[in-house]
FIVEXBA-328032 format. One record per residue (C-alpha): residue number from 1; residue in one letter; z, x, y. Coordinates in steps of 0.1 Angstrom, whole numbers, plus 5000, padded with zeros to 4 digits. Layout:
BEGIN
{NUM,'A',{Z,X,Y}}
...
# end
This chain:
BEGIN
{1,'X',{7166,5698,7519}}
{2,'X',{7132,5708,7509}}
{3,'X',{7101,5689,7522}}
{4,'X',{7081,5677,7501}}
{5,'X',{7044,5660,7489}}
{6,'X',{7028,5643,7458}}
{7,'X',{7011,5667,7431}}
{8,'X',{6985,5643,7440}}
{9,'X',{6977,5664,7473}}
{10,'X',{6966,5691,7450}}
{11,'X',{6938,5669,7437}}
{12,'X',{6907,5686,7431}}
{13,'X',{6923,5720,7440}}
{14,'X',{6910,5735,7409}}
{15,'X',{6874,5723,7404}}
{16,'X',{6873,5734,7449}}
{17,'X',{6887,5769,7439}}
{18,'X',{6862,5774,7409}}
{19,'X',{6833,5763,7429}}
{20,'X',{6845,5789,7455}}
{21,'X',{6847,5817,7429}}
{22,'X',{6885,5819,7422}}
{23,'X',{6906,5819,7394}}
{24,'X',{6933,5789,7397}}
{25,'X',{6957,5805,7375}}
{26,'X',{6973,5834,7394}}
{27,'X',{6966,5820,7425}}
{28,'X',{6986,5788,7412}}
{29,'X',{7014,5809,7404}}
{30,'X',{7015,5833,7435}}
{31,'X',{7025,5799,7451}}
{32,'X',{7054,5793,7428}}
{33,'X',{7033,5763,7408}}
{34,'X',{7019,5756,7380}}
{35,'X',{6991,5730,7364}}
{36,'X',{7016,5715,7350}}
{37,'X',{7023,5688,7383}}
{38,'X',{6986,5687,7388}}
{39,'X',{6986,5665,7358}}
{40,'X',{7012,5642,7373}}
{41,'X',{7002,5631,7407}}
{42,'X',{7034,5612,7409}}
{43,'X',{7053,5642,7407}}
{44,'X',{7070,5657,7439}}
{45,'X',{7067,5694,7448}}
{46,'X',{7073,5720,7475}}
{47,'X',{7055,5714,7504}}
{48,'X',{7058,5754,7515}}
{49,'X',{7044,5761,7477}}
{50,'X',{7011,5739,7487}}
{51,'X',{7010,5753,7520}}
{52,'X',{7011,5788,7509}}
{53,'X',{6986,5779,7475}}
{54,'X',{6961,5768,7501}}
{55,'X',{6965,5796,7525}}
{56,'X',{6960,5820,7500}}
{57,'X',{6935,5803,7487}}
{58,'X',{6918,5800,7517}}
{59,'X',{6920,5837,7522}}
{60,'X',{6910,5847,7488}}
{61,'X',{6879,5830,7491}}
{62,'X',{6866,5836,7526}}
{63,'X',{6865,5796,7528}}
{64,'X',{6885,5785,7560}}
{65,'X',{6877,5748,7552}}
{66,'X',{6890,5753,7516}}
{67,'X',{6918,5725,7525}}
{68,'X',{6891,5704,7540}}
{69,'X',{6866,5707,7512}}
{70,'X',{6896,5693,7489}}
{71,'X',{6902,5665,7515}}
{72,'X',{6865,5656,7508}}
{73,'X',{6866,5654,7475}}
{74,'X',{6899,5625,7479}}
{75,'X',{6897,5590,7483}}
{76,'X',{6925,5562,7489}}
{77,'X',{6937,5555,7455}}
{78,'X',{6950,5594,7454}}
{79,'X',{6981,5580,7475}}
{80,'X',{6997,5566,7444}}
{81,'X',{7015,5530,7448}}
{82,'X',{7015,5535,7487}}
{83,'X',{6977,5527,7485}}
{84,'X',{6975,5496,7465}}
{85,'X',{7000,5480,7489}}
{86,'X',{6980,5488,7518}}
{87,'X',{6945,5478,7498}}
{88,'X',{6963,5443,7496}}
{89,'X',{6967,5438,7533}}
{90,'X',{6952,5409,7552}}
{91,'X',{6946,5431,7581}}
{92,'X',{6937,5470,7591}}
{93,'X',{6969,5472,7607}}
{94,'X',{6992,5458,7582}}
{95,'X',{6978,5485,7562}}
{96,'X',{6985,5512,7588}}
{97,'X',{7020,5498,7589}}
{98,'X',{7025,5499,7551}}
{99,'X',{7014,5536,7550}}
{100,'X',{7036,5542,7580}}
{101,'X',{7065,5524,7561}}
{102,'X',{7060,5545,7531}}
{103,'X',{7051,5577,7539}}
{104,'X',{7074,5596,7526}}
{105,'X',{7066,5584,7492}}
{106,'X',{7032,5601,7501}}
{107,'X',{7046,5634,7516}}
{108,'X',{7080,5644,7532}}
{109,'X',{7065,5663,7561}}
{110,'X',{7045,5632,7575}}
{111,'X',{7055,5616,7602}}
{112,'X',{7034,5585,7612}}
{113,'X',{7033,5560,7639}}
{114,'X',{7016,5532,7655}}
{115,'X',{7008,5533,7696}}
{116,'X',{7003,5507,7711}}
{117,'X',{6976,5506,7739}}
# end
């Protein structure tokens, strides 16, 4: 089986890759993708295609925070239904846990866990 992540980890991808001086488009589909799931955040897609868009990406602009510049540009809500149940926590920790619970409603390729110390 495949791994996977949400479209939603390709938020702000384009407006990132415009600033930087690339075209989306081509680069998009060099990576097997399309905008299509960039309009639906929900939407799960090839972890290896997002991988390889942001390499390339990366590359193509000369930018090796490209990934991190997109990061920036993200805030909580971006992790779909997985972040309202941890915004409803009574505690920092019960949020963690939450996250942890459902991370792979987030992205396949996580793996997540709480030390203790």
């Amino acid at each position: 089986m495949s791994e996977l992540v949400r479209a939603a980890a390709l938020t702000a991808y384009i407006p990132i890759a415009r600033q930087l001086g690339l075209d989306p488009a081509p680069l998009l589909r060099s990576a097997g993708l399309s905008r299509t799931p960039l309009l639906h955040p929900e939407q799960m897609i090839p972890a290896q295609s997002v991988v390889t868009l942001l390499e390339r990406s990366a590359e193509a602009s000369g930018c090796l925070t490209f990934g991190l510049r997109m990061a920036a540009a993200r805030n909580l809500a971006e992790m779909g239904v997985v972040s309202l149940l941890a915004a409803h926590q009574a505690t920092l920790r019960e949020a963690l846990e939450v996250i942890v619970r459902y991370r792979t409603r987030i992205n396949t390729t996580l793996l997540l866990q709480i030390e203790e110390h």
